[in-house]
N, C-alpha and C positions, 0 to 999 in steps of 0.2 A: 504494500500500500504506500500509497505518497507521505504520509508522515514517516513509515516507516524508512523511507528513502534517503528523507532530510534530516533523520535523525541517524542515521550510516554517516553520508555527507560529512555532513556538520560536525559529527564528532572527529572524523580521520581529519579535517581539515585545523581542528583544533591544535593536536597533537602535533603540528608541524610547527615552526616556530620561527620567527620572521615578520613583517611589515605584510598587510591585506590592502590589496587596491580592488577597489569597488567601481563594478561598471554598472551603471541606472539603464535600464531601458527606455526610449525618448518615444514617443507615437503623435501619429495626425491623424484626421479625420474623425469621424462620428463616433460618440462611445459604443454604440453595440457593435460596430464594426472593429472597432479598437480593441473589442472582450473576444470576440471571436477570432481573432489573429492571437493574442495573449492564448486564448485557452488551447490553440492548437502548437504553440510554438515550444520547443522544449529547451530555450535558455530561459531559467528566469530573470523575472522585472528586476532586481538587485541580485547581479554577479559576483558575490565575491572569492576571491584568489590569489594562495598565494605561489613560490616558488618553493617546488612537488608537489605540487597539486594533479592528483590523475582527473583529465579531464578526459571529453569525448565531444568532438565537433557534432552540432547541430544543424547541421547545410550543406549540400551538395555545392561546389565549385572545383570546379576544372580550372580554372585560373589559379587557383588558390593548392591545388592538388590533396586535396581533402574532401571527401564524403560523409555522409549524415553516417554517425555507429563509429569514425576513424575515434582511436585511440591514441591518447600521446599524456606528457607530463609538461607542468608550467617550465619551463628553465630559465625564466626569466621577465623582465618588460623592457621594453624598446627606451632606451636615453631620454629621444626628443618627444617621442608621443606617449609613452608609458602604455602602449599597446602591450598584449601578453606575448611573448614567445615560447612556440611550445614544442616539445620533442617529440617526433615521430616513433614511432619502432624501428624504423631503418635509419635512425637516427639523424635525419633531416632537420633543420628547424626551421619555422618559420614565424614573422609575425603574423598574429592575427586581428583584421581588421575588422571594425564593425558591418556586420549584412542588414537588405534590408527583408523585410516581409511585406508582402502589401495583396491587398483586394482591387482588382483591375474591374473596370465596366467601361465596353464604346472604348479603352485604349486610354481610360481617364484614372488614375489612381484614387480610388473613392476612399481608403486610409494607410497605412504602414505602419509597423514597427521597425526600428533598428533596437541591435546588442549584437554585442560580440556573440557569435555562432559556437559557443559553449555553455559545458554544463558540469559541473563536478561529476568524477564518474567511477566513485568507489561503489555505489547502487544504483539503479535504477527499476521504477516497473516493468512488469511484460508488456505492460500495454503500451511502455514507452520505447519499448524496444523494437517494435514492428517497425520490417522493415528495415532494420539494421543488420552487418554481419560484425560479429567478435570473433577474435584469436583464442579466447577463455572466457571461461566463465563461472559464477561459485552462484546456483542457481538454490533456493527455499522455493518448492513446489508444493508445501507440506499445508498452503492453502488455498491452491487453484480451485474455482470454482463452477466451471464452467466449459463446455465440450472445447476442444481444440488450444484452449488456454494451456494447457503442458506442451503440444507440437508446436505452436507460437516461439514462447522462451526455449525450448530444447534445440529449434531448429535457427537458434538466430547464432550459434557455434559454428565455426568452417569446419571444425574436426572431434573426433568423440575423444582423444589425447585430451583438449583445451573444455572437457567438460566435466564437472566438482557439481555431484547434487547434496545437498544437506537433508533434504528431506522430500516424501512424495504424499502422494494420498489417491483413495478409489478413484479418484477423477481423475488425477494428473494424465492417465493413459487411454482415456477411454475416448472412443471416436462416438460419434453422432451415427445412431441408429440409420439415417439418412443415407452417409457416406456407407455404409455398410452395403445397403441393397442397389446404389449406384456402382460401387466396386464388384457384384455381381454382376449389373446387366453389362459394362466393361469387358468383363473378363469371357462374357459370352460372345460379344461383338468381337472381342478379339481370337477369339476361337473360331469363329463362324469367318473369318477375314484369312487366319492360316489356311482353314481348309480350302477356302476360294482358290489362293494362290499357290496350292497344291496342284489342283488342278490343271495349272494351266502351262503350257510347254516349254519348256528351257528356253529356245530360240525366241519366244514372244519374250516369255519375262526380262529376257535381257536386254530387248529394244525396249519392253516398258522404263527399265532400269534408267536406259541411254537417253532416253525423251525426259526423264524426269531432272535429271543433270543437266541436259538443255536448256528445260524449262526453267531453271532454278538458277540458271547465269551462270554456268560452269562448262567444263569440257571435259571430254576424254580422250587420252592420247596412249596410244600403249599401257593403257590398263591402267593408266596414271592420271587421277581425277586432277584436274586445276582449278581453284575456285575463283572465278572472279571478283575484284572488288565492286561492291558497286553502294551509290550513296545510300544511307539508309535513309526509307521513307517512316515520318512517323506514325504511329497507325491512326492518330486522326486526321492526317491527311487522307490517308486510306479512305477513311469514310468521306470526306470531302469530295474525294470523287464520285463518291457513288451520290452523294448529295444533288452534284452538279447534272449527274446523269438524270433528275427527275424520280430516282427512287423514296418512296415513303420511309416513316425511320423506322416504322417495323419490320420491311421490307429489306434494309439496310442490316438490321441485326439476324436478322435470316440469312441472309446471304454471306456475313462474314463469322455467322457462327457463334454471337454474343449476345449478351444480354440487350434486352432496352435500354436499361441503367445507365451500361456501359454505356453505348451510342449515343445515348443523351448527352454522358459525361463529356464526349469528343465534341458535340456538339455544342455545348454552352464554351468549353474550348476555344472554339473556333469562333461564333461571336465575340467571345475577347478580344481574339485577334484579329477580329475586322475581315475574317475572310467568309463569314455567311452573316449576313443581315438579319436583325432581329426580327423586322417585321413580315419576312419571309417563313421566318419557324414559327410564325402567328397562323400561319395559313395549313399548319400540323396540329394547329391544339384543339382536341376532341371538339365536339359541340356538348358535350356533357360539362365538359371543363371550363370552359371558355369564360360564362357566365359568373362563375365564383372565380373567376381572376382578381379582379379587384378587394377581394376579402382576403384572400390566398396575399395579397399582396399588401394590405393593413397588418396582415399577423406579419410577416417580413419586418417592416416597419418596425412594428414594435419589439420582436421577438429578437431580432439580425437573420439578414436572408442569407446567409452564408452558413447556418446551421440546418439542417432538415427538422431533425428530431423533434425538438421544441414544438416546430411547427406541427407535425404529425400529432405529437402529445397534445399542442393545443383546441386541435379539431378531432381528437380522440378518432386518431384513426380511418376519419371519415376519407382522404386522401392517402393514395398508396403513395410510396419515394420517388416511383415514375414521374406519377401527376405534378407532383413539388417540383420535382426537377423542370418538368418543363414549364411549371409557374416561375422557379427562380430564373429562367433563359432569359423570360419575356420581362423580368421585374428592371424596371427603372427606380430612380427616388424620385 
């Protein structure tokens, strides 16, 4: 639990001994916009740190060569800025500069946060963990409560070497009665898919082979695959094409094999970035829906449109995540 995190934290950080430089977190824009950036952001609003401090970057950058989950130690702060300097595992160091976070609409920044893209990182939750990979790990399982919450924290390790459990319990292991009977019908498709290609004759399967390498931007040369480089496209662009082609967006998730959710998600995506107009995805929103836009759109308001939940809790459920989503596409202030 989160007290239980900042009280690991706090204590290790105690015990070190030296001068704490404090970094505040700075924000713009609207407060509920401003809570909903805070409550998903994993530095806290007051940083503080000192030299050996184990931290853990909060933010993906390539510039910076640090991703969300990297591990490293304080080794210092910069002269002139009194930025942190921190040590890598391969021993690199670098400063670290403050990021920002922010809520984009139309290409407009509707709020941000900045702080330094750290977090003390003697503990952390599972639930903060998502989405991260560790070198090690000293995991307390011994109060998971909840299907998939033990594969969650188990599988955030690269290696079973780098994994320390202290404790477990009936749940830590247990999968979801659901994933259970998908993992059969699986295993029948993939059995019913061997015996297909049993069937069929060396000579075919090997040109199926050849076209598929083809198809896939590669060659074959004396038995020798070459892969081509080629740019990678992201997959909401993917959908953007199919967009532009005049497909529906349930139509679009059938085709590529995903959810609505998902499609949605590339969607509201891609109105961010200005590459599909909003009042175009107006001409997709049910005639069921349509009508309680505007109320759908007062609970945003008051609520922050950048969370579903709330919203869903506050119409008790009357609206699935789908409908929200496509309420939050079309939501202006």
């Amino acid at each position: 639990h989160n007290m239980n995190v900042d009280t690991i934290n706090e204590a290790e950080l105690e015990k070190i001994e030296g001068e704490s430089k404090i970094f505040q977190m700075t924000s713009k824009g609207r407060d509920l916009l401003v809570a909903t950036l805070k409550k998903g952001c994993l530095s806290p609003e007051c940083l503080v740190l000192k030299v050996g401090a184990a931290v853990m970057f909060t933010k993906n950058s390539r510039e910076g060569g640090f991703t969300n989950g990297t591990l490293g130690v304080v080794a210092g702060f910069d002269h002139h800025t009194q930025l942190p300097i921190v040590r890598m595992k391969n021993n690199r160091k670098i400063i670290v500069d403050r990021q920002d976070w922010s809520i984009m609409d139309d290409g407009k920044v509707k709020a941000s946060i900045s702080q330094i893209p750290l977090r003390l990182a003697w503990a952390i939750t599972i639930h903060k963990s998502q989405g991260m990979s560790f070198d090690a790990a000293v995991m307390d399982l011994s109060n998971v409560f909840e299907y998939g919450q033990g594969y969650v924290a188990l599988s955030r390790v690269r290696r079973l070497s780098g994994l320390y459990l202290l404790g477990t319990n009936d749940k830590t292991f247990e999968v979801h009665p659901q994933i259970f009977e998908k993992d059969k019908e699986f295993r029948k498709l993939s059995e019913e898919a061997a015996d297909a290609f049993a069937k069929i004759a060396a000579e075919e399967l090997a040109a199926m082979h050849d076209n598929f390498i083809k198809f896939s931007g590669g060659s074959k040369t004396k038995g020798v695959i070459n892969a081509l480089k080629k740019d990678k496209v992201a997959t909401s662009d993917i959908t953007l094409q199919f967009w532009k082609d005049g497909k529906a967006i349930a139509e679009i998730a059938k085709a590529r094999e995903m959810t609505l959710g998902t499609i949605l998600g590339h969607i509201e995506k891609l109105v961010q970035e200005e590459k599909i107009k909003r009042h175009d995805v107006l001409k997709h929103c049910s005639a069921k829906l349509s009508p309680d836009l505007p109320k759908i759109h007062a609970a945003f308001r008051k609520l922050g449109a950048y969370s579903l939940k709330p919203v869903v809790e506050h119409f008790k459920n009357k609206y699935s995540y789908e409908d929200l989503k496509m309420a939050r596409i079309l939501f202006t202030e």
